[in-house]
C-alpha positions as CSV (number, residue, x, y, z in Angstrom):
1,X,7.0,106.5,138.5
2,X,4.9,109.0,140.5
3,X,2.8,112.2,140.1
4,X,5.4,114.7,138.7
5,X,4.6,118.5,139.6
6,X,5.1,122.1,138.8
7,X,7.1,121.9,141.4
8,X,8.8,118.9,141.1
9,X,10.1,120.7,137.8
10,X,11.1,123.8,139.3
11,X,13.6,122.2,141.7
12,X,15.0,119.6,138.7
13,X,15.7,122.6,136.8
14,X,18.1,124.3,139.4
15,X,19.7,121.1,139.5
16,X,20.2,120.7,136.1
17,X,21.8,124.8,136.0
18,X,24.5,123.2,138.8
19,X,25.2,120.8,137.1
20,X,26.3,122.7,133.9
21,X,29.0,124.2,136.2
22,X,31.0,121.1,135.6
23,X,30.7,120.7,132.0
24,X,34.6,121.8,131.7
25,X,36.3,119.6,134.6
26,X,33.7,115.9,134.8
27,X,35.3,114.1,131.9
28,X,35.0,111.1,131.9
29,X,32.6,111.3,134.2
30,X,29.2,112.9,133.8
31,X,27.6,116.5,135.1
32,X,25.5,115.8,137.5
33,X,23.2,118.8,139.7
34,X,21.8,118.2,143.4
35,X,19.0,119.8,145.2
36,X,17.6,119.1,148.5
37,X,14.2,120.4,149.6
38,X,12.2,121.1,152.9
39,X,9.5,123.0,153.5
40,X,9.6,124.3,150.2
41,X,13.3,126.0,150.9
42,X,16.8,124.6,149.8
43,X,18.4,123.5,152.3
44,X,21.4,121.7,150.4
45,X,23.0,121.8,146.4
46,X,25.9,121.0,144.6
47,X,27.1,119.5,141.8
48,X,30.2,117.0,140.4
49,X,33.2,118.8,139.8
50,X,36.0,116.5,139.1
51,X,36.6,112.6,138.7
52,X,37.1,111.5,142.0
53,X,35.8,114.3,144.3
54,X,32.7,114.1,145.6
55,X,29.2,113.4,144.3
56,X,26.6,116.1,143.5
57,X,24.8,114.3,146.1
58,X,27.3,114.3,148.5
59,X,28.0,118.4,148.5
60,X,24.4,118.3,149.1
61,X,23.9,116.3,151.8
62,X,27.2,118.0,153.3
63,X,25.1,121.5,153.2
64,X,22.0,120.2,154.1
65,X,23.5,118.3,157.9
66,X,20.9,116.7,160.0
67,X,18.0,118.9,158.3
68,X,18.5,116.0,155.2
69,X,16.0,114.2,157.4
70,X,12.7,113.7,156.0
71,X,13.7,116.0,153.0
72,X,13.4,116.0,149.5
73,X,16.1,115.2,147.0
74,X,15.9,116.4,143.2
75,X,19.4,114.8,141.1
76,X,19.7,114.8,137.6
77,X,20.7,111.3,137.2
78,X,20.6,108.3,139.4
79,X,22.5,108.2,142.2
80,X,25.6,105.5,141.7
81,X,25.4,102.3,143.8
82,X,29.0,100.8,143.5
83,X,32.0,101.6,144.6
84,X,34.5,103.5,142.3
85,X,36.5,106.5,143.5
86,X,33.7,107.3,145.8
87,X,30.8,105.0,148.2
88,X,28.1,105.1,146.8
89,X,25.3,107.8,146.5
90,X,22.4,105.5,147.2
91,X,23.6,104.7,150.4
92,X,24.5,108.2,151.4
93,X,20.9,109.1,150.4
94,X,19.8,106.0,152.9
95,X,21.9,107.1,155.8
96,X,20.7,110.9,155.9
97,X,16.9,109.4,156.2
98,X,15.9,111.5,152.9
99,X,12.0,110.7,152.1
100,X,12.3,111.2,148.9
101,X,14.3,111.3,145.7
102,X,13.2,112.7,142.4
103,X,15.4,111.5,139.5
104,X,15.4,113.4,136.1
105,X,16.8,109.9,134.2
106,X,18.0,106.7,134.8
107,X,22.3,106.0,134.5
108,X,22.8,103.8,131.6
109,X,25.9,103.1,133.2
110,X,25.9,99.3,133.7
111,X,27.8,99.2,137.2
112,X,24.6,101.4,138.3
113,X,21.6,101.1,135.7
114,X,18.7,101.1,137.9
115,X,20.4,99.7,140.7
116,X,21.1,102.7,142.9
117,X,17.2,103.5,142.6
118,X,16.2,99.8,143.5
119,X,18.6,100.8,147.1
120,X,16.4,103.8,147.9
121,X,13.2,101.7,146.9
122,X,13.9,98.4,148.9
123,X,15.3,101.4,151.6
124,X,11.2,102.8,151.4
125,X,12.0,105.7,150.1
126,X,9.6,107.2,147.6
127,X,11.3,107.7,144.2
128,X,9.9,109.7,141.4
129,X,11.8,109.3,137.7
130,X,11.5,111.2,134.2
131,X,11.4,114.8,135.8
132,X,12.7,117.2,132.9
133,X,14.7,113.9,131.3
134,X,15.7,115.9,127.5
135,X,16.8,118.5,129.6
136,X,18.9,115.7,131.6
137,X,19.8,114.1,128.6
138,X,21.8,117.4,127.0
139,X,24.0,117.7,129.7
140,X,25.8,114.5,129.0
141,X,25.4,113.7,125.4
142,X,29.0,112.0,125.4
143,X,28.9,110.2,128.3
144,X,25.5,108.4,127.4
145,X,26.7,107.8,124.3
146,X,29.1,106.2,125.9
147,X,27.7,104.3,127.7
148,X,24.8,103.2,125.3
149,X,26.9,102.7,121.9
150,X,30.7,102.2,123.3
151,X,31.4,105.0,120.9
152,X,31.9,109.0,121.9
153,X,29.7,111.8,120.9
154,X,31.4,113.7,117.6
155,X,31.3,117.4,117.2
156,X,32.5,118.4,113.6
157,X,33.6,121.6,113.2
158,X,34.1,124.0,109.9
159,X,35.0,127.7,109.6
160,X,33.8,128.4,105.9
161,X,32.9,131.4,103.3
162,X,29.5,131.7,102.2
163,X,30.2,129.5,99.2
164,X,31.2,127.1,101.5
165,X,34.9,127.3,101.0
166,X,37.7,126.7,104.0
167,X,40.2,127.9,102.1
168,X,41.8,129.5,99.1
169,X,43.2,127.2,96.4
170,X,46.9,128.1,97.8
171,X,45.6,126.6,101.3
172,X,45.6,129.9,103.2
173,X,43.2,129.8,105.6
174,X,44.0,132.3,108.6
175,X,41.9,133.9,108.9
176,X,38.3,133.3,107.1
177,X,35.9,133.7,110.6
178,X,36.3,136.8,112.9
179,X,38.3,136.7,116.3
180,X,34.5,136.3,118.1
181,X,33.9,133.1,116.3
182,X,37.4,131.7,117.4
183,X,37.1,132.7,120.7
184,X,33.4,131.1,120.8
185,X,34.9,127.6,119.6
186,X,37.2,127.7,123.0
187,X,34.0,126.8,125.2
188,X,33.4,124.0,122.4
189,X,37.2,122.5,122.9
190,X,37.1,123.5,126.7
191,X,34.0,121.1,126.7
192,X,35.6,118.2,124.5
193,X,36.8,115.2,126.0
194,X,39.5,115.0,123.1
195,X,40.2,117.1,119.7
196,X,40.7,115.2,116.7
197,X,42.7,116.5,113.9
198,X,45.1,115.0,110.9
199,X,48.8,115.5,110.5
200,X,48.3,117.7,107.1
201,X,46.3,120.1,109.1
202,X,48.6,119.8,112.1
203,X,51.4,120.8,109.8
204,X,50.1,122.9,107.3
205,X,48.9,125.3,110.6
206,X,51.4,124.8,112.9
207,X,48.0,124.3,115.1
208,X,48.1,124.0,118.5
209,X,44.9,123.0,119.2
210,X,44.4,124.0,123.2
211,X,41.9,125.9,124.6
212,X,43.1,129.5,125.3
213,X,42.1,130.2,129.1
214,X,42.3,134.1,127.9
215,X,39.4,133.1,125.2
216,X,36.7,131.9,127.4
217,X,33.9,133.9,128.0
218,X,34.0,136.2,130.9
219,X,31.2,134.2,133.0
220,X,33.2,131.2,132.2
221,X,36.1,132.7,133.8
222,X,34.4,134.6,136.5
223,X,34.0,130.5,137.8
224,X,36.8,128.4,136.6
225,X,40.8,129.6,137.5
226,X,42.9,129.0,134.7
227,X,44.3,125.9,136.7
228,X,40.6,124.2,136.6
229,X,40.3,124.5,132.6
230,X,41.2,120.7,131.4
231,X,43.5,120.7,128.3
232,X,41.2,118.0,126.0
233,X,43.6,115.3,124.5
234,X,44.4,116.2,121.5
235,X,44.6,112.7,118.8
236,X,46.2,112.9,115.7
237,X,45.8,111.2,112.6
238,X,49.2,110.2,111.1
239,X,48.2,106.6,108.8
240,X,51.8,107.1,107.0
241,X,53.9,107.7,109.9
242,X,54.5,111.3,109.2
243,X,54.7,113.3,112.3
244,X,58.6,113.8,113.7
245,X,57.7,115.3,117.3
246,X,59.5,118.8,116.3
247,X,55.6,120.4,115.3
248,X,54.4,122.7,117.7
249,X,51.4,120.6,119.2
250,X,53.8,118.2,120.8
251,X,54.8,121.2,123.3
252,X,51.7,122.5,124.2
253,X,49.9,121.3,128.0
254,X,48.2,118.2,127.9
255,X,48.4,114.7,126.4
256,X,48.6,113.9,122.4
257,X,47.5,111.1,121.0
258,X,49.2,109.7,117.7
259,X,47.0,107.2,115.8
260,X,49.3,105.2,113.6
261,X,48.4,101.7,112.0
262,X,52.5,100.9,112.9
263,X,54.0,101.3,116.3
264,X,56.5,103.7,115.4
265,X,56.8,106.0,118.3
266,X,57.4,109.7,118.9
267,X,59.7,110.6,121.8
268,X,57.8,113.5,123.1
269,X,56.5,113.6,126.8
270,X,52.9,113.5,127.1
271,X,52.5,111.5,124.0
272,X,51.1,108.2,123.5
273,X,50.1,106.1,120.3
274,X,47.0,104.6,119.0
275,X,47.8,101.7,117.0
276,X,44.5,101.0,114.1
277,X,45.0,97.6,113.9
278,X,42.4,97.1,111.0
279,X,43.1,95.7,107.6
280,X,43.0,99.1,106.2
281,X,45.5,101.4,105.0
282,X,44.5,103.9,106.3
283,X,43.0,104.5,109.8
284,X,39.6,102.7,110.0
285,X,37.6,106.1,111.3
286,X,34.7,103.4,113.5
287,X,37.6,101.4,114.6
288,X,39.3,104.7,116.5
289,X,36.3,105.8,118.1
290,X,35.4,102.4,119.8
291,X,39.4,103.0,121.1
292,X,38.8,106.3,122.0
293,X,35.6,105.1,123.6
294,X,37.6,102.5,125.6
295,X,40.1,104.7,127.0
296,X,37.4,107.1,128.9
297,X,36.3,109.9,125.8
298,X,33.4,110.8,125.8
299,X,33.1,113.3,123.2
300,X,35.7,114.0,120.1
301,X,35.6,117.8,118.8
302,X,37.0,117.7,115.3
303,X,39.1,120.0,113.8
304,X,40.5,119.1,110.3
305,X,40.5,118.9,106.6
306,X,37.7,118.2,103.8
307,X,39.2,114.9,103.3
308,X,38.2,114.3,106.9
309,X,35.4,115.9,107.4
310,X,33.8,114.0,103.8
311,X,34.9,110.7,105.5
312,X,32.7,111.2,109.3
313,X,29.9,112.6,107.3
314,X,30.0,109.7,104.3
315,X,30.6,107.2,107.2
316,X,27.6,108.2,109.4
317,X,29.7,109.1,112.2
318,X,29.2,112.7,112.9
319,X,26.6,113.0,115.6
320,X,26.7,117.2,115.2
321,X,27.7,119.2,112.8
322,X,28.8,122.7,113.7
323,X,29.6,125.6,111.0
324,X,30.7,128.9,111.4
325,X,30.0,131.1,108.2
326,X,31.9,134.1,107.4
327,X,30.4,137.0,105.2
328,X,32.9,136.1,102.2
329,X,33.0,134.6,99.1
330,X,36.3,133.0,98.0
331,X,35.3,131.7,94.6
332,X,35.2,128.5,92.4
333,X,38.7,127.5,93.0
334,X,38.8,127.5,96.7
335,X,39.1,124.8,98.9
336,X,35.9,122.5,99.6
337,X,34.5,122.3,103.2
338,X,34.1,118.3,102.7
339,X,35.3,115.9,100.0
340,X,32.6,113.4,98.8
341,X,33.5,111.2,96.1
342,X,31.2,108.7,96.0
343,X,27.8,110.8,96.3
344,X,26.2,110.7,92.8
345,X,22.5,111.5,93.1
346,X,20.7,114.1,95.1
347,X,18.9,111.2,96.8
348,X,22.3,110.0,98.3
349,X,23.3,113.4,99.9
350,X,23.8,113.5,104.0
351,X,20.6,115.2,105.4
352,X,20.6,117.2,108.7
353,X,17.9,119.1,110.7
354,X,18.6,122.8,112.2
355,X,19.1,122.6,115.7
356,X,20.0,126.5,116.2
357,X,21.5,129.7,114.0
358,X,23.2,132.6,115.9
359,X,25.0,135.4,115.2
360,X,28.6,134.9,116.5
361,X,30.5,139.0,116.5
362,X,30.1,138.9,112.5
363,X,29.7,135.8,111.8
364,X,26.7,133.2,111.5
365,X,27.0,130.2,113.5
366,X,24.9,126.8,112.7
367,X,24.5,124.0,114.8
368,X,23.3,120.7,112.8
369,X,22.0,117.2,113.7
370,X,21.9,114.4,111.1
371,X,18.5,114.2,110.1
């Protein structure tokens, strides 16, 4: 670690706003923003778009040419040292005779994890680390989790009345939040690596559950062609084997994902199962997301039923919580937004901390950690 200045932070946070260009296309891998320096002018930037094109680094050092030499380079994570898809970054930093590179955090990655910055050290270039790291840090939440747990990032997601109903006692549901609040959660699944849902609500909603190109925001779009938006995986939870393959989410782009504790399959293109081999009978919730984890997701948007949404928050397993509150009331006997049986005594209920409130067209949308 060296002296970290104003400027230092200046040029980390342009790199950090390139790499939140590829927040909708990196999956599985992470978003990652370049900047190279000289003489106080950019002279080279870019950022990861896709799995297996280039490096952040890489687009930069393209733009930057021979001028590379002697510069500075500002990336918002450690540049990779193995070979994947790509060579790696370390050594394209090495070859272009860079002076030096400041990194905003270290890749806990364990093909890389601190060995591409040992390359540019043993190399003598000067390397300066923990420039703007929280800022780092929250553009990969998944992927670090990741990485650090073997489990993804979970988003859970509600639409609910003021009285914290989802929907009337007769199940209609469609539709308690305003067309802007819908429209807003299409960034969130745009962003997702996978959206996790049950069969009831697949069924009961005839759901879909795609992100609508035509829904996104208009900067989003002014970026990204429609071809570039990434369909999340969409995985189902089906314990008793319920699903036939006629429901309308087995024709929509992309890949589903049945999780089933038999292997029963559904003979649907695109479709793949999950089998929960736990002692359970019904789908052991930790036991998915380590799967899930294993097969490259990074972060699971959910999308489902109280019954659900009681078990991720009675279980721990909800890393955000994400509400979207209409200005209704739907009464006593309207549906629940989450089903906890076994909480007793104020002292037992789930906690969370605001992260941010916002008004969303007519409706009020709250983010939530667990506290």
């Amino acid at each position: 670690m060296t002296f970290m200045s104003d400027k230092d932070q200046h040029y980390m946070q342009q790199a950090i706003e390139l790499a939140k260009l590829g927040r909708f296309t990196t999956t599985p891998n992470p978003n990652v923003g370049c900047v190279i320096v000289k003489h106080d002018q950019i002279i080279g930037k870019g950022y990861h778009f896709k799995a297996g094109q280039p490096h952040a680094e890489v687009y930069a050092l393209k733009m930057a040419g021979k001028a590379a030499q002697g510069a500075t380079v500002y990336v918002t994570l450690e540049p990779c040292s193995h070979y994947g898809r790509t060579p790696p970054c370390a050594d394209a930093l090495i070859k272009a005779g860079v002076a030096r590179v400041v990194i905003a955090m270290q890749d806990p990655n364990p093909t890389v994890a601190g060995q591409g910055i040992k390359r540019l050290v043993d190399a003598g270039i000067l390397v300066t680390l923990g420039v703007l790291t929280e800022q780092a840090e929250a553009l990969n939440k998944g992927f670090l989790k990741r990485m650090r747990t073997g489990r993804p990032y979970v988003q859970l997601k509600l639409a609910a009345s003021l009285d914290g109903k989802i929907a009337m006692a007769s199940g209609e549901s469609q539709w308690i939040t305003s067309i802007a609040a819908r429209q807003d959660v299409q960034q969130f699944r745009a962003q997702a690596s996978c959206i996790l849902s049950t069969r009831a609500t697949v069924q009961a909603d005839n759901a879909s559950l795609t992100v609508r190109y035509a829904d996104l925001p208009n900067d989003i779009k002014q970026i990204y062609l429609p071809e570039n938006i990434r369909q999340p995986v969409r995985v189902i939870i089906d314990s008793q084997n319920q699903l036939t393959g006629d429901e309308n989410i087995f024709q929509q782009p992309g890949e589903t994902w049945v999780a089933r504790k038999q292997d029963i399959a559904i003979n649907q293109p695109n479709t793949q199962l999950i089998i929960e081999s736990s002692n359970h009978n019904h789908i052991d919730l930790t036991q998915l997301f380590k799967q899930l984890a294993d097969n490259q997701i990074n972060s699971v948007w959910v999308e489902a039923g109280a019954h659900l949404a009681g078990s991720l928050i009675e279980q721990d397993l909800v890393d955000e919580l994400i509400i979207y509150y209409a200005p209704k009331l739907l009464g006593h006997d309207a549906q629940d937004m989450c089903i906890l049986p076994n909480l007793h005594q104020l002292s037992m209920a789930p906690n969370f901390q605001f992260e941010s409130v916002a008004m969303i067209g007519e409706d009020l949308r709250v983010m939530l950690k667990r506290k």
